[in-house]
VOGU-3710 file (C-alpha; in Angstrom, 3 decimals, decimal comma):
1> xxxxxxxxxx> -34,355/15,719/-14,652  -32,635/13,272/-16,932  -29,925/14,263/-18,635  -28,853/12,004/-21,689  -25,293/12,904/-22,120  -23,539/12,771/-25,497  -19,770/13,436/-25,928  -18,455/14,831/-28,975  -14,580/14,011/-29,349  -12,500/11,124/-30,774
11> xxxxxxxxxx> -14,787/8,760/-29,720  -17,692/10,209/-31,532  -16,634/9,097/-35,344  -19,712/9,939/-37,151  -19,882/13,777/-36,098  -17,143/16,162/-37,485  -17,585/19,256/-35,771  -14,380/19,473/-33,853  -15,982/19,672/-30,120  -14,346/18,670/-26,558
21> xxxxxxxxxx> -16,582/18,007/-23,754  -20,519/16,984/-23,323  -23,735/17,888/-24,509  -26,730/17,938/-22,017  -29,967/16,809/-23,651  -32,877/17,655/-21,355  -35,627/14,594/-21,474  -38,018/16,615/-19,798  -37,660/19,348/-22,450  -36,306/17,720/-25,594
31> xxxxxxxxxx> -38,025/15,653/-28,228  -36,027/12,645/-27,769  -36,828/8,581/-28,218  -37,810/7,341/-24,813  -34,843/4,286/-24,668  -32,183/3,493/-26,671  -32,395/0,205/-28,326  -29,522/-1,820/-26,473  -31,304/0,056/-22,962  -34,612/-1,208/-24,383
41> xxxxxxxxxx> -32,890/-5,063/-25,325  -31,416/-4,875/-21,049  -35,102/-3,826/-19,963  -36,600/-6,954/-21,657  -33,875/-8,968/-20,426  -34,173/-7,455/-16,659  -38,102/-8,459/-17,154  -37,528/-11,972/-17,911  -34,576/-12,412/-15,369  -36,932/-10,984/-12,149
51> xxxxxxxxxx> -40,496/-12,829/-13,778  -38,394/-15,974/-13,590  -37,433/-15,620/-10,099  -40,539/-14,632/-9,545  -42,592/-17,550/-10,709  -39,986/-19,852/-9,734  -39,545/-19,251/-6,284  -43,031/-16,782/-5,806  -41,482/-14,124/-4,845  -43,492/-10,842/-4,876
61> xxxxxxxxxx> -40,700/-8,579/-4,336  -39,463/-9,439/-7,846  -42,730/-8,898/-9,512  -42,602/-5,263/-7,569  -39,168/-4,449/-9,062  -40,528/-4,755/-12,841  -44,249/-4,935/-12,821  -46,985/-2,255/-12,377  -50,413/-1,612/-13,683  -53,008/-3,845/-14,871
71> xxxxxxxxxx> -50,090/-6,366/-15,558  -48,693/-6,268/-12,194  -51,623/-6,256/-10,172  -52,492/-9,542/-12,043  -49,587/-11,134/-11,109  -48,941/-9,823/-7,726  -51,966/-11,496/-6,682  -51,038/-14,627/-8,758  -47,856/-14,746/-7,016  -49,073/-14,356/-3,413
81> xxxxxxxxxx> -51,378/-17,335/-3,858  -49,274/-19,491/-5,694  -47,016/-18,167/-2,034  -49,353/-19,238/0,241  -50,235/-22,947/-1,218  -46,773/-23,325/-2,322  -44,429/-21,932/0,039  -41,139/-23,835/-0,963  -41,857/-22,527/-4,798  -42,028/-24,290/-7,911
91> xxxxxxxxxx> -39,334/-26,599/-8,430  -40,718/-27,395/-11,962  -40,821/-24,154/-13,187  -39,481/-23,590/-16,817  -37,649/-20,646/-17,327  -39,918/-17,792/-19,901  -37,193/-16,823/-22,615  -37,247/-14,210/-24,964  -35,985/-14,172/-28,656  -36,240/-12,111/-32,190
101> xxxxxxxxxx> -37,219/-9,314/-30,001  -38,461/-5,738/-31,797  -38,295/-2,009/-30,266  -41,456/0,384/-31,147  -40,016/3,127/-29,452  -41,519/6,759/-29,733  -40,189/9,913/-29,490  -41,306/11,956/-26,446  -41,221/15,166/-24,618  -41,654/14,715/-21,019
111> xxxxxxxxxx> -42,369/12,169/-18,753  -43,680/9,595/-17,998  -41,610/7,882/-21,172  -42,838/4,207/-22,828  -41,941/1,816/-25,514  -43,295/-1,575/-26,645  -41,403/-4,750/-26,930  -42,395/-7,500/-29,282  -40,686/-10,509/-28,968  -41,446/-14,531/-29,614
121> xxxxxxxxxx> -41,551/-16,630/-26,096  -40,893/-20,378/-25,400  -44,392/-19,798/-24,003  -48,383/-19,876/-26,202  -46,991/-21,626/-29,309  -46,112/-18,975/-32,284  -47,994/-16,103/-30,695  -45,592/-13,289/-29,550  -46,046/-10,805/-26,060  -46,282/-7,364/-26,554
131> xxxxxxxxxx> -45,050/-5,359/-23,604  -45,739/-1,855/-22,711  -42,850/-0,662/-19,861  -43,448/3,223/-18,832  -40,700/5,099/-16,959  -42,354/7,804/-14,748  -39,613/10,072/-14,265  -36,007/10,573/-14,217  -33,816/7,974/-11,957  -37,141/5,846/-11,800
141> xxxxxxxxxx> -37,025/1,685/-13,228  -38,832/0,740/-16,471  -42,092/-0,919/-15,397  -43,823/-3,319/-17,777  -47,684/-2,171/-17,188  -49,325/-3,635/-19,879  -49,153/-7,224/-21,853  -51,019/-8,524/-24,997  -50,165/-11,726/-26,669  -50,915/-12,001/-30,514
151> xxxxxxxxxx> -50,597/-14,673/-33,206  -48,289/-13,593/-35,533  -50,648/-12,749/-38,243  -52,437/-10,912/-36,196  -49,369/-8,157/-34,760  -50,430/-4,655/-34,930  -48,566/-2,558/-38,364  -46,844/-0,208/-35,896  -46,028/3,057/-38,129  -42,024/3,957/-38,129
161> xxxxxxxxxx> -41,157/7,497/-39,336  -38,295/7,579/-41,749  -35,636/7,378/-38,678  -37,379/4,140/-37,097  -39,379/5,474/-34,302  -42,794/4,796/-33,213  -45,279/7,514/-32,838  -46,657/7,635/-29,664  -50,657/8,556/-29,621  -51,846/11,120/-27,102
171> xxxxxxxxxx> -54,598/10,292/-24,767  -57,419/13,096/-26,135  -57,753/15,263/-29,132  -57,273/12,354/-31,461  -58,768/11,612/-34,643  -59,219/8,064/-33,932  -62,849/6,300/-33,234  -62,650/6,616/-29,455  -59,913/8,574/-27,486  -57,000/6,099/-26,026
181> xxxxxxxxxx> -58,060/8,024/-22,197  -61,684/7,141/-22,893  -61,796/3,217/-24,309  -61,502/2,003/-20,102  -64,723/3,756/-19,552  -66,499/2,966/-23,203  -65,892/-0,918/-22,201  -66,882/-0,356/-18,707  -70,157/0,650/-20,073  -70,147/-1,550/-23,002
191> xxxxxxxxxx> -70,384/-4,473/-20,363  -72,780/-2,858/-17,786  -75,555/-3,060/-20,585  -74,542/0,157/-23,070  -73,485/-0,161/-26,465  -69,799/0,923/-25,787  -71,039/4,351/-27,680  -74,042/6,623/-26,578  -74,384/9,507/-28,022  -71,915/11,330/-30,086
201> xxxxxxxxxx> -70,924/14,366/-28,296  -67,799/15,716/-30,839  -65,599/14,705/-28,418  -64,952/10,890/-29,105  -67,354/10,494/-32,181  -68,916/7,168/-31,061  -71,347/6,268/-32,937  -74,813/5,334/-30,979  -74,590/1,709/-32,800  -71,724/0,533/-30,361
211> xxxxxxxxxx> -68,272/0,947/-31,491  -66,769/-2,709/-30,420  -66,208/-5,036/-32,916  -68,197/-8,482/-31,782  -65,622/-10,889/-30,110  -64,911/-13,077/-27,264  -64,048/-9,868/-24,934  -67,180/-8,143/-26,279  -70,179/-9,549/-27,679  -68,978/-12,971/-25,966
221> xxxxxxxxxx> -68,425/-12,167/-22,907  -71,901/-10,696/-22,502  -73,296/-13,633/-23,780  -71,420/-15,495/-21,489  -72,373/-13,922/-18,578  -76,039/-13,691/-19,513  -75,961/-17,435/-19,426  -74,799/-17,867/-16,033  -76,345/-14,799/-14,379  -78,553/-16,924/-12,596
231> xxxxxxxxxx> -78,735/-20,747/-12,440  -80,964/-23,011/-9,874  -78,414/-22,012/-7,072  -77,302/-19,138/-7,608  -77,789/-15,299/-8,915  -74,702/-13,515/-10,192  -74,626/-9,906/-10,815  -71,590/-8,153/-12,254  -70,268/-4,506/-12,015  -67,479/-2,832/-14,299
241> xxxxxxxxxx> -64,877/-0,206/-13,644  -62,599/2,013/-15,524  -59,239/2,823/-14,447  -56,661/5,255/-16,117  -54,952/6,572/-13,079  -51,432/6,505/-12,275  -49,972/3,439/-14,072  -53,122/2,208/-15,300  -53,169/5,072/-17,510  -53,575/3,922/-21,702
251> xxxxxxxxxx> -50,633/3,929/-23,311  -50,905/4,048/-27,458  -49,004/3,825/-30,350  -49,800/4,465/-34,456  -50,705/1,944/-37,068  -50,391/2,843/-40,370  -53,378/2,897/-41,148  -54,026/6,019/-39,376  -55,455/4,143/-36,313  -53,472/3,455/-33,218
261> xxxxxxxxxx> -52,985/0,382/-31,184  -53,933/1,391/-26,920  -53,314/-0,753/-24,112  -56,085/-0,728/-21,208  -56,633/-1,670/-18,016  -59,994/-1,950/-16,520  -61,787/-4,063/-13,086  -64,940/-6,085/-12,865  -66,092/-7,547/-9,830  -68,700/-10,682/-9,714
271> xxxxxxxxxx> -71,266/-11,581/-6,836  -72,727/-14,616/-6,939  -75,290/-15,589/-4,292  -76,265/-18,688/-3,581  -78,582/-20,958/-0,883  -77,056/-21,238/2,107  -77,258/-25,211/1,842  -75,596/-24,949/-1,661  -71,850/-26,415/-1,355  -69,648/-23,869/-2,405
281> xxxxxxxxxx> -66,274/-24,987/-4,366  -63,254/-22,956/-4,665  -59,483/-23,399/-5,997  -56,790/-22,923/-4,424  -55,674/-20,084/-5,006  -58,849/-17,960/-4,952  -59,075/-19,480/-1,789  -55,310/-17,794/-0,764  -56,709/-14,478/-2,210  -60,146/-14,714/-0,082
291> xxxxxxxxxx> -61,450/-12,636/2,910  -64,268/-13,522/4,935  -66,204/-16,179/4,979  -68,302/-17,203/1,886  -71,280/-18,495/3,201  -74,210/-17,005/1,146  -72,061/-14,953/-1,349  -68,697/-14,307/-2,632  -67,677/-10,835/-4,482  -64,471/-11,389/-7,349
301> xxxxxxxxxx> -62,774/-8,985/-8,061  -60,624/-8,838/-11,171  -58,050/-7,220/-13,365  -58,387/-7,057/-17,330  -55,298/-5,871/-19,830  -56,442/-5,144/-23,059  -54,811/-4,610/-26,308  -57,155/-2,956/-28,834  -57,272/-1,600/-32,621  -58,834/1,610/-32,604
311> xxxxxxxxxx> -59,608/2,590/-36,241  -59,543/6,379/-37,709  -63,102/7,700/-37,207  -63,929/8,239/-40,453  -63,001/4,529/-41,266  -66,141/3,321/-40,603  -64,703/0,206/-38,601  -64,945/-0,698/-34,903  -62,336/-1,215/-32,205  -61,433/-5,074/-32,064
321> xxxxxxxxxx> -59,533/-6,385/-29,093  -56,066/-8,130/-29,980  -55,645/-9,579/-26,824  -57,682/-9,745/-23,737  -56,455/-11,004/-20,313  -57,331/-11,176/-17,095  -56,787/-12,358/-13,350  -58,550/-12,338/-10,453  -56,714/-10,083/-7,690  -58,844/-10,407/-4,431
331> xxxx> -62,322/-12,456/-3,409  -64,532/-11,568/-0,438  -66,912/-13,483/1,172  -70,123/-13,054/2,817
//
């Protein structure tokens, strides 16, 4: 159990009730904001500090100590090819700094616990990183799960209550277009060839008419992969996966404009096949992150973050993705 402790005597200026001793605030119990802001500012600064040394030397076991989810698996798997073709590191590397750095931090009962950091990088010109870090439970790290980059006029209008906390959206019973716990699963099926609606059962209130907003992530990505689904050499055919468990579970946040902002993960997988006398080019590091030998197919498998807009249901609108990326974590070959 955590137990936020907060003393009450000289120290404590702003209360006047004339107490000795401690306080013992429950967090599995009591409504209380998941971090304090300068324990939220040492988080962001822990990320950077272990990202660095990750990236500069490849080191996995510092991606481990601050990374899970969709954004860890992505770079876990970036990290242990950039490892295996680069073994001394990168000597080159610039260092990924942080400044003018915001706290959306909800109040929560129970674990696990979250808050979003938005801050401007030395890295994608003026847009700024969002990142999600969950706590699971009491004595465990922060973990940054989840990233989405944004230009700055497109940043999400995070709702504050008067005491400048974030409200944190719950997974199901919503009143939001599609429920944070279900949007993995609506995209999965958006891309396999459904609308990203069916029917509406009263439980999500998608509307049969899709409830994506056309986009590079949507719309173009099918497009995209219509185009290239089969060429003179080859035939590629594509399969899509939800995934909310464990630390790929959604985590969301208000807008004031009664919608919410959710972070996603989800996995696709491509196989392309191709003639066997068809010469066969791969990078580096898909190479490093290949089983198997690809001589009439090869299977990807990737890793997608998403940060979406999910509009009140009544509103009429459609979910529009923020901020899509994605990384390929393993290949096999046939």
């Amino acid at each position: 159990m955590i137990r936020r402790r907060l003393c009450l005597g000289a120290a404590a200026i702003a209360l006047t009730v004339p107490l000795a001793g401690c306080v013992t605030v429950h967090g599995e119990r009591a409504l209380i904001p998941s971090i304090r802001p300068a324990e939220a500012a040492k988080v962001l600064a822990d990320f950077a500090a272990q990202n660095n040394k990750a990236t500069r030397s490849y080191d996995q076991q510092a991606i481990d100590a601050v990374e899970a989810g969709p954004l860890g698996a992505i770079d876990q798997a970036g990290v242990r090819a950039k490892h295996a073709n680069n073994p001394d590191g990168n000597k080159g590397y610039s260092a990924l700094e942080f400044s003018d750095a915001r706290y959306f931090v909800p109040e929560q009962r129970g674990w696990p616990k979250f808050f979003v950091a938005e801050a401007r990088t030395n890295r994608n010109g003026d847009a700024r990183w969002l990142l999600a870090f969950r706590r699971s439970g009491p004595g465990r790290p922060w973990m940054a799960d989840f990233l989405g980059v944004a230009a700055s006029d497109a940043l999400p209008d995070f709702a504050l209550d008067k005491d400048g906390h974030a409200e944190a959206v719950p997974l199901a019973g919503t009143d939001l277009l599609v429920q944070p716990g279900q949007l993995s699963a609506q995209y999965a099926s958006y891309l396999d060839g459904g609308t990203g609606g069916g029917k509406d059962d009263g439980k999500n209130g998608a509307a049969a008419a899709g409830v994506f907003a056309d986009g590079p992530a949507t719309s173009g990505l099918k497009d995209s992969r219509a185009k290239s689904a089969r060429t003179a050499s080859t035939v590629t055919q594509y399969a899509d996966q939800p995934d909310v468990s464990g630390d790929f579970a959604p985590v969301a946040l208000r807008t004031t404009d009664g919608g919410a902002v959710v972070f996603f993960g989800s996995r696709h997988q491509s196989r392309a096949t191709f003639r066997a006398d068809h010469p066969l080019t791969l990078d580096a590091d898909t190479k490093a992150l290949t089983t198997g030998t690809p001589r009439t197919s090869i299977t990807l498998s990737r890793v997608a973050q998403s940060m979406v807009e999910v509009p009140p249901r009544k509103a009429g609108t459609k979910v529009v993705f923020v901020s899509y990326l994605t990384g390929l974590v393993s290949a096999k070959g046939e």
